[in-house]
N, CA, C and O of each residue as an XYZ file, in Angstrom:
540
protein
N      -3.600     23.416     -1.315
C      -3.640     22.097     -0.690
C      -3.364     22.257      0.803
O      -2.231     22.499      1.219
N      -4.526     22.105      1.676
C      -4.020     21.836      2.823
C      -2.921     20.442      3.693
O      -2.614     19.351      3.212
N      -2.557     20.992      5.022
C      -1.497     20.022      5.331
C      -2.079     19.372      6.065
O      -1.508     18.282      6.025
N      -3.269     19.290      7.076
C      -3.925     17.693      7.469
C      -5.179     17.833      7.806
O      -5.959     18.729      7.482
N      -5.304     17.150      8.298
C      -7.523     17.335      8.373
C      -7.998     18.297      8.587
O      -8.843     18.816      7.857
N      -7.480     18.874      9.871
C      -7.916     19.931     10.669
C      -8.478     21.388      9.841
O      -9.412     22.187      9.906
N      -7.362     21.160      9.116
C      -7.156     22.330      8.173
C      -7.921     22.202      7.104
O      -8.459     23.248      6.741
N      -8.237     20.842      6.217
C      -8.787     20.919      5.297
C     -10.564     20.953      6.090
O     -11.408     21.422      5.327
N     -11.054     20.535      7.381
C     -12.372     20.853      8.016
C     -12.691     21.884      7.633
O     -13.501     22.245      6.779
N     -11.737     22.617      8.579
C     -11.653     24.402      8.986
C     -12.235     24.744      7.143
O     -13.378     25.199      7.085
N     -11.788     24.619      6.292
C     -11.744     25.525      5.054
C     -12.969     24.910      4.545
O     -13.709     25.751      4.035
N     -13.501     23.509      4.513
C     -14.542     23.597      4.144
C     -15.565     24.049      4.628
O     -16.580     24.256      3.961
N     -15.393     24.408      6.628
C     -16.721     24.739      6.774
C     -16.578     26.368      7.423
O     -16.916     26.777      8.533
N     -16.162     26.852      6.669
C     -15.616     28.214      6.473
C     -16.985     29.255      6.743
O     -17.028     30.149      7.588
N     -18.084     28.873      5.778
C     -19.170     29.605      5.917
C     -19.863     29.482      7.153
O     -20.362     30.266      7.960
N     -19.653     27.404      6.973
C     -20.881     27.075      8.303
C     -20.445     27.390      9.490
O     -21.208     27.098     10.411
N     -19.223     28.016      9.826
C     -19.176     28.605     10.985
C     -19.918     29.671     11.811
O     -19.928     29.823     13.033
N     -20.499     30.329     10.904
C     -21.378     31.343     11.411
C     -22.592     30.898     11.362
O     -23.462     31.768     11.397
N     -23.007     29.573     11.277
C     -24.631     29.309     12.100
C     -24.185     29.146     13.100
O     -23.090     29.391     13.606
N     -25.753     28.372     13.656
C     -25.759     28.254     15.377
C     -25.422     27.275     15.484
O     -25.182     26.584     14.494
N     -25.259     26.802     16.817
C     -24.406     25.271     16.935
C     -24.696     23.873     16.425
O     -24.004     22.856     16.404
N     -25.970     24.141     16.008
C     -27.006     23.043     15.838
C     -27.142     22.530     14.125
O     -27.439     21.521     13.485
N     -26.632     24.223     13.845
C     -26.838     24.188     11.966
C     -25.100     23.606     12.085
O     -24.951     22.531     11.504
N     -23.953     24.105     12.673
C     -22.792     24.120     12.103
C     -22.914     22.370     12.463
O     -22.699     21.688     11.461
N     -23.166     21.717     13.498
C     -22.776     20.623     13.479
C     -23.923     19.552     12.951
O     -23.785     18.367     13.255
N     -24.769     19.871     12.359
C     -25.337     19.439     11.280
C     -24.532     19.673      9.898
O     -24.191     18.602      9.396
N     -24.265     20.461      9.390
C     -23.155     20.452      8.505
C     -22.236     19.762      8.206
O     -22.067     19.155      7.148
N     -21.268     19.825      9.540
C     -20.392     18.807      9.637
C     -20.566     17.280      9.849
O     -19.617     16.502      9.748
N     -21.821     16.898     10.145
C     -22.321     15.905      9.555
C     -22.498     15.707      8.379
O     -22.180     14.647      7.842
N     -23.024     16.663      7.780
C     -23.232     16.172      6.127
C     -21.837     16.061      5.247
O     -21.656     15.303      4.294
N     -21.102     16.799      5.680
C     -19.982     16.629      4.657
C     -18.929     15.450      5.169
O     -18.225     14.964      4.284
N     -18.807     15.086      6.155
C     -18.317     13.629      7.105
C     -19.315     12.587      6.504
O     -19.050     11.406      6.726
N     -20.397     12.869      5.791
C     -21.195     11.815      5.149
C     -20.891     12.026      4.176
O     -20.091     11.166      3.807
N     -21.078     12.755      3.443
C     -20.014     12.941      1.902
C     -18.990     12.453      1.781
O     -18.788     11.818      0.746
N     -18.024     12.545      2.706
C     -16.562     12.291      2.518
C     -16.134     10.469      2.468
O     -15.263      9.872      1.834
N     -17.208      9.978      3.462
C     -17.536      8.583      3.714
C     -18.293      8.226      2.358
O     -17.502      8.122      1.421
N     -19.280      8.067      2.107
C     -20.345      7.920      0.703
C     -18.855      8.162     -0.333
O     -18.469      7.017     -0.566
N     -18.181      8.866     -0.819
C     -17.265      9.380     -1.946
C     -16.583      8.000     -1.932
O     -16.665      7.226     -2.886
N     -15.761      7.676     -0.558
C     -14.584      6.813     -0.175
C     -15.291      5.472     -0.369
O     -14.610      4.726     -1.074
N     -16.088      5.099     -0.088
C     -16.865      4.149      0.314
C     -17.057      3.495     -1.576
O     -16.660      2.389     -1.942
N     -17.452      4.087     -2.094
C     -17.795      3.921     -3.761
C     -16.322      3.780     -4.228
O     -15.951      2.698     -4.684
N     -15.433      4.870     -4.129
C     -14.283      4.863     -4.619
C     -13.720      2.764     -4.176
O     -13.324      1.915     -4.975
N     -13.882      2.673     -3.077
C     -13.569      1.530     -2.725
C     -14.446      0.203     -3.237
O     -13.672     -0.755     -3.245
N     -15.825     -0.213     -3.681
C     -16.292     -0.716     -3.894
C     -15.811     -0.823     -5.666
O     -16.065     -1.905     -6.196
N     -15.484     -0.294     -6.098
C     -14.576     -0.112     -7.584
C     -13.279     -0.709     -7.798
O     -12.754     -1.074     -8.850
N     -12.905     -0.739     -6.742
C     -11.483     -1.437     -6.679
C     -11.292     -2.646     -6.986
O     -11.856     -3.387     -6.181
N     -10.487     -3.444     -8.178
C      -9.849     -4.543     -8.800
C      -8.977     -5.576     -8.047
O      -9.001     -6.799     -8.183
N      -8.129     -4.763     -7.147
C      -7.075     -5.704     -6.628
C      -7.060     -5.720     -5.330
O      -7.469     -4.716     -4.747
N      -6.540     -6.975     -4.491
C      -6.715     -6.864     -3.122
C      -5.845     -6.374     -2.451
O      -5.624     -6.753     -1.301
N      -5.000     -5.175     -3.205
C      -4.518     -4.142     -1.852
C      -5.157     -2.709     -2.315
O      -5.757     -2.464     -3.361
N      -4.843     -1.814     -1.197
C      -5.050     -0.505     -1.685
C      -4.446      0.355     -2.743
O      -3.314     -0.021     -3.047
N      -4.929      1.532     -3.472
C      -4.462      1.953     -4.770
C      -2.682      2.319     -4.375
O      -1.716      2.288     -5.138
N      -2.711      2.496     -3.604
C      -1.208      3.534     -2.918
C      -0.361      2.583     -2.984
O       0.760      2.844     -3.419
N      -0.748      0.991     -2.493
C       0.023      0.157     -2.459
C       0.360     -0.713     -3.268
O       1.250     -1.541     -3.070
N      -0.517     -0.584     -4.555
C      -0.354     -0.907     -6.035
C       0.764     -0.410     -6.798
O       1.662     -0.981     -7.417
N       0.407      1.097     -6.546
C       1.506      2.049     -6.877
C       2.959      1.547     -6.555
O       3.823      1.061     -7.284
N       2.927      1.875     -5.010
C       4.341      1.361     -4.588
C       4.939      0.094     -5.596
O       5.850      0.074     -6.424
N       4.133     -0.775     -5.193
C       4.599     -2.142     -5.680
C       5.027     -2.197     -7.048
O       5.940     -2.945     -7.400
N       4.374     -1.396     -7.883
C       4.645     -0.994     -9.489
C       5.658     -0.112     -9.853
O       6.095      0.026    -10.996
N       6.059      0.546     -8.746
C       7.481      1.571     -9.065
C       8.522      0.254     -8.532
O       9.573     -0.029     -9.106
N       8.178     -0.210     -7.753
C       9.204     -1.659     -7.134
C       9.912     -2.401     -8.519
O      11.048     -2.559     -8.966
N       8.484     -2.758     -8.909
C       8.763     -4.293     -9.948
C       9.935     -3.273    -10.966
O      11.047     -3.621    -11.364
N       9.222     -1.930    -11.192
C      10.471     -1.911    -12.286
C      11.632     -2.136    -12.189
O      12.335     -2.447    -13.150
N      12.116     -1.995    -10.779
C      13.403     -2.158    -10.355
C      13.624     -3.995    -10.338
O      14.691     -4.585    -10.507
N      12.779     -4.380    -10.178
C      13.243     -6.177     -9.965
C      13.505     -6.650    -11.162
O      14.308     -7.583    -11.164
N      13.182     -6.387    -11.963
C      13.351     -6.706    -13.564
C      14.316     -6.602    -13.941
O      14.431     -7.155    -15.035
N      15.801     -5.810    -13.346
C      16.832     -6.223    -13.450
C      17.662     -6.786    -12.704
O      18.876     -6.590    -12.758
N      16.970     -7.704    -11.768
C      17.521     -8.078    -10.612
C      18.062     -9.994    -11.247
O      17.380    -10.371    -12.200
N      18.921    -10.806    -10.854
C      19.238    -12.105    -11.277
C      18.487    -12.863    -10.365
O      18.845    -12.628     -9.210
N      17.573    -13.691    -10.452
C      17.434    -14.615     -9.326
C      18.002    -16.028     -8.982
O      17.679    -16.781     -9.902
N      18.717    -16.691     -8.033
C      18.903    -17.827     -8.090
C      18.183    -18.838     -7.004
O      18.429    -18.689     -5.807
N      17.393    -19.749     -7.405
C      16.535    -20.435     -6.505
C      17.675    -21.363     -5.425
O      18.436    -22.255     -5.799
N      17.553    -20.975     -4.383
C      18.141    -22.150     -3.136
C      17.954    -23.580     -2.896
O      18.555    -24.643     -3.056
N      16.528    -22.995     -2.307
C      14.936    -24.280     -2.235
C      14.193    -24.013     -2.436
O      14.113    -23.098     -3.255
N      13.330    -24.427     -2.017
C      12.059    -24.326     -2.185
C      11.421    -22.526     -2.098
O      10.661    -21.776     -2.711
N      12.235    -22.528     -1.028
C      11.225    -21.032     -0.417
C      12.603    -19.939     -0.444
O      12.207    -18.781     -0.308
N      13.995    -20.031     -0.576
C      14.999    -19.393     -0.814
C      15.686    -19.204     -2.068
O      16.145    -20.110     -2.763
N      15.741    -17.555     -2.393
C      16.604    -16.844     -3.210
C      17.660    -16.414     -3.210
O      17.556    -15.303     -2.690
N      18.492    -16.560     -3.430
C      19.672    -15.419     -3.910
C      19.266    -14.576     -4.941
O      19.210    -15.105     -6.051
N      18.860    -12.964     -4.825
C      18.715    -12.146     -5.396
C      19.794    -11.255     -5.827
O      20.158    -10.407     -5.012
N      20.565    -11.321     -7.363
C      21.885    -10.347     -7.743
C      21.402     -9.478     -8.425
O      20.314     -9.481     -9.003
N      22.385     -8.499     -8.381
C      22.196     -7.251     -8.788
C      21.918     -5.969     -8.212
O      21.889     -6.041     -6.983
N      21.670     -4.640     -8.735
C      21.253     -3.594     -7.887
C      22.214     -3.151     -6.980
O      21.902     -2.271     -6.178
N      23.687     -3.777     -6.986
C      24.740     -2.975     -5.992
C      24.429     -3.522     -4.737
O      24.717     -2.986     -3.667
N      23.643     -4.946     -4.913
C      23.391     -5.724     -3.698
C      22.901     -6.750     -3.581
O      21.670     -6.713     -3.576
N      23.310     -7.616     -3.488
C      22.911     -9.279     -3.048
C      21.811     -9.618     -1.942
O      21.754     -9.022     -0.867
N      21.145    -10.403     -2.236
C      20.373    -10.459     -0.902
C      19.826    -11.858     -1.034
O      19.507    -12.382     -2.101
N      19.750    -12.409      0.164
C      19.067    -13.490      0.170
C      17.693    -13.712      0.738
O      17.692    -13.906      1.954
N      16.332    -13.731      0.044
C      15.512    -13.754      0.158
C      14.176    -15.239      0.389
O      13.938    -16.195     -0.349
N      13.658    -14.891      1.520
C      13.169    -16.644      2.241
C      11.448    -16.010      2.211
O      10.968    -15.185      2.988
N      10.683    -16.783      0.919
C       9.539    -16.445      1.021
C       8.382    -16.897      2.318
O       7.278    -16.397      2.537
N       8.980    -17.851      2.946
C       8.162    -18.893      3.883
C       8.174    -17.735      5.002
O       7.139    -17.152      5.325
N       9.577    -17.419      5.632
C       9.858    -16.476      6.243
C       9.289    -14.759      6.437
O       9.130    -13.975      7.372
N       9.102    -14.758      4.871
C       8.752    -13.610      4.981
C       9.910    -12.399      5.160
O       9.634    -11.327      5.699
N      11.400    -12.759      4.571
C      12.382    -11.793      5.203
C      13.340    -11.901      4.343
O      13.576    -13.040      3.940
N      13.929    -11.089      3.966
C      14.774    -10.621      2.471
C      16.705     -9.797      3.607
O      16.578     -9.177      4.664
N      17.287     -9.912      3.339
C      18.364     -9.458      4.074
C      18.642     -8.129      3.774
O      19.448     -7.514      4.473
N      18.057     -7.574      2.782
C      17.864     -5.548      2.813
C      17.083     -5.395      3.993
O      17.355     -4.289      4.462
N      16.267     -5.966      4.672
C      15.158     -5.891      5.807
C      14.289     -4.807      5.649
O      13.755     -4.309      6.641
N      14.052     -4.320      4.360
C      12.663     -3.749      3.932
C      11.905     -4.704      3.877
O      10.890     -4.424      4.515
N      11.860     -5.589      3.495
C      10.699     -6.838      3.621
C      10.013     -6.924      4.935
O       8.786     -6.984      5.007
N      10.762     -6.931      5.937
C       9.930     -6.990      7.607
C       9.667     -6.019      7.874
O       8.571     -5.837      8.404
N      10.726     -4.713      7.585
C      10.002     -3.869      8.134
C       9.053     -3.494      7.636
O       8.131     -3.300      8.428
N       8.675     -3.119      5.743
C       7.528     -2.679      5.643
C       6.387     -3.149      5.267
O       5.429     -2.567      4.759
N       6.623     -4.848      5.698
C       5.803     -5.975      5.651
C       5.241     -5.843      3.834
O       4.184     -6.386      3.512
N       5.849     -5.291      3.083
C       5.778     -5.598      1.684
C       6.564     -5.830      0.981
O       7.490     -5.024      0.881
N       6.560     -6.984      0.207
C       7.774     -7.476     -0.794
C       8.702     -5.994     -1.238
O       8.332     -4.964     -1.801
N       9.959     -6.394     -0.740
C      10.720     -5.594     -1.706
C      11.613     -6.247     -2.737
O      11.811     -7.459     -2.823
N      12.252     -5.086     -3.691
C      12.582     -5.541     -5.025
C      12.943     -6.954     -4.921
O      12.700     -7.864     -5.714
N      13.614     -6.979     -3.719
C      14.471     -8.515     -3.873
C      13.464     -9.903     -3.805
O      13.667    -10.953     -4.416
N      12.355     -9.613     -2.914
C      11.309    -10.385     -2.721
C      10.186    -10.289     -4.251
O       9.562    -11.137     -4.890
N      10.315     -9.193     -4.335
C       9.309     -9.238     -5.853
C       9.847     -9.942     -7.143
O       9.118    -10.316     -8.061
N      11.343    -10.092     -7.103
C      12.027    -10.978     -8.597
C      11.545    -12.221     -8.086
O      10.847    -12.865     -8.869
N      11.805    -12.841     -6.659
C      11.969    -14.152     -6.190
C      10.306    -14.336     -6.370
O      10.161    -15.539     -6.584
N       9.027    -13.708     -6.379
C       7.756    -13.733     -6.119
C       7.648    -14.334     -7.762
O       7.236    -15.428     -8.147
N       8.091    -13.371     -8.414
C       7.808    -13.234    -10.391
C       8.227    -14.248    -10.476
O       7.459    -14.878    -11.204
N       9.364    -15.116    -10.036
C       9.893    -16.414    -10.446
C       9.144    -17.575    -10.396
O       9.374    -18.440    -11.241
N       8.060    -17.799     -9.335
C       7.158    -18.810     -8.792
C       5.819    -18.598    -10.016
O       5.290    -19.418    -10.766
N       5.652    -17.562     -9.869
C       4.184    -17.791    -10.683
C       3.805    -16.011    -10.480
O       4.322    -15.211     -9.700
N       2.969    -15.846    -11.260
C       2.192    -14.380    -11.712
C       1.360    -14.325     -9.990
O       0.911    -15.282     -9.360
N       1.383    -12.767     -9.569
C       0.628    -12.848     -8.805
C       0.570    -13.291     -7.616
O      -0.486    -13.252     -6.984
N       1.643    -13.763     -7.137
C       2.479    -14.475     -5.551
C       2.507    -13.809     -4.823
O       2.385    -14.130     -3.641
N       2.743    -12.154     -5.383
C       3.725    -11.302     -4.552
C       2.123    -10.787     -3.553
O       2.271    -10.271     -2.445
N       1.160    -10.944     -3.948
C       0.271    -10.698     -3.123
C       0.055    -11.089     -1.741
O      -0.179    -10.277     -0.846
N       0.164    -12.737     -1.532
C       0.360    -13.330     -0.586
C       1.444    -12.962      0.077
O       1.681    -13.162      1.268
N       1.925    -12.565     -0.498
C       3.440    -11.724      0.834
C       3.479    -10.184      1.216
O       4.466     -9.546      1.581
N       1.820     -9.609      1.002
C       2.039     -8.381      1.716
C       1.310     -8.693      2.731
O       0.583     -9.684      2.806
N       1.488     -7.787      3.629
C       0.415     -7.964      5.014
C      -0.967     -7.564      4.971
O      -1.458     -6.776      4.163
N      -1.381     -7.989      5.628
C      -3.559     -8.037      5.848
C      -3.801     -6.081      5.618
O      -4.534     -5.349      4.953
N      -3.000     -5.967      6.340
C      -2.960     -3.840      6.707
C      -3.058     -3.935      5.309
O      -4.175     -4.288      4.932
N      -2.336     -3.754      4.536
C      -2.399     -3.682      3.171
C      -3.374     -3.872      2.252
O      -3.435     -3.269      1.181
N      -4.069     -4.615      2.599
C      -5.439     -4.991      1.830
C      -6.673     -4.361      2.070
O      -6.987     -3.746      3.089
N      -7.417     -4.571      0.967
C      -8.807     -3.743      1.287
C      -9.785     -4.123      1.538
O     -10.864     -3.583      1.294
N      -9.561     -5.281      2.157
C     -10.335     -6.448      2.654
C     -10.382     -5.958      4.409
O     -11.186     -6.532      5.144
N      -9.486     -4.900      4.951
C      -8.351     -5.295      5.874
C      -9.501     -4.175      6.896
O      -9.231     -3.918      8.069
């Protein structure tokens, strides 16, 4: 497994280095079209409106919110117990008092119990546009 592009280039075009300038960077066109065409499909397959990575995240999250207590404020405010930490969480706001919520502009645990409480599927509207594959 290489460690970042450069490296994974270099190894694929390992052979095409030894044409002439014209064949190698024709090459590297074709496989920069491959790599696009692959991604491009991979993405047109996709179910939900964030990216797979951020599905993930969000799904190692919820397990943790599921033992979290919620208590509704108002309308748009939680008190989130449990987890060795209290937090008060403001969906309107957008801001949970762990301040993973702002900073990584995606619901965290505390925001994801308070999301599950409203209705299936909320917690979407509270990640950021970056996040989506719309985006």
């Amino acid at each position: 497994m290489t460690t970042n592009i450069v490296e994974a280039l270099n190894s694929t075009l390992k052979r095409a280095r030894e044409y002439p300038l014209l064949l190698l960077l024709n090459s590297i066109m074709e496989k920069m079209v491959e790599w696009f065409n692959e991604r491009r499909e991979k993405a047109q397959n996709l179910t939900s409106p964030l990216t797979p990575e951020c599905e993930r995240r969000l799904r190692h999250v919820w397990g943790e919110a599921g033992m979290l207590a919620p208590t509704q404020i108002n309308a748009n405010e939680w008190v989130i117990r449990g987890g060795g930490y209290d937090a008060v969480v403001d969906l309107q706001q957008m801001t949970c008092t762990c301040k993973k919520f702002e900073l990584e502009k995606l619901p965290c645990e505390h925001a994801l119990r308070a999301t599950g409480e409203i209705g299936e599927n909320k917690f979407y509207e509270c990640c950021s546009i970056y996040y989506s594959v719309s985006y």
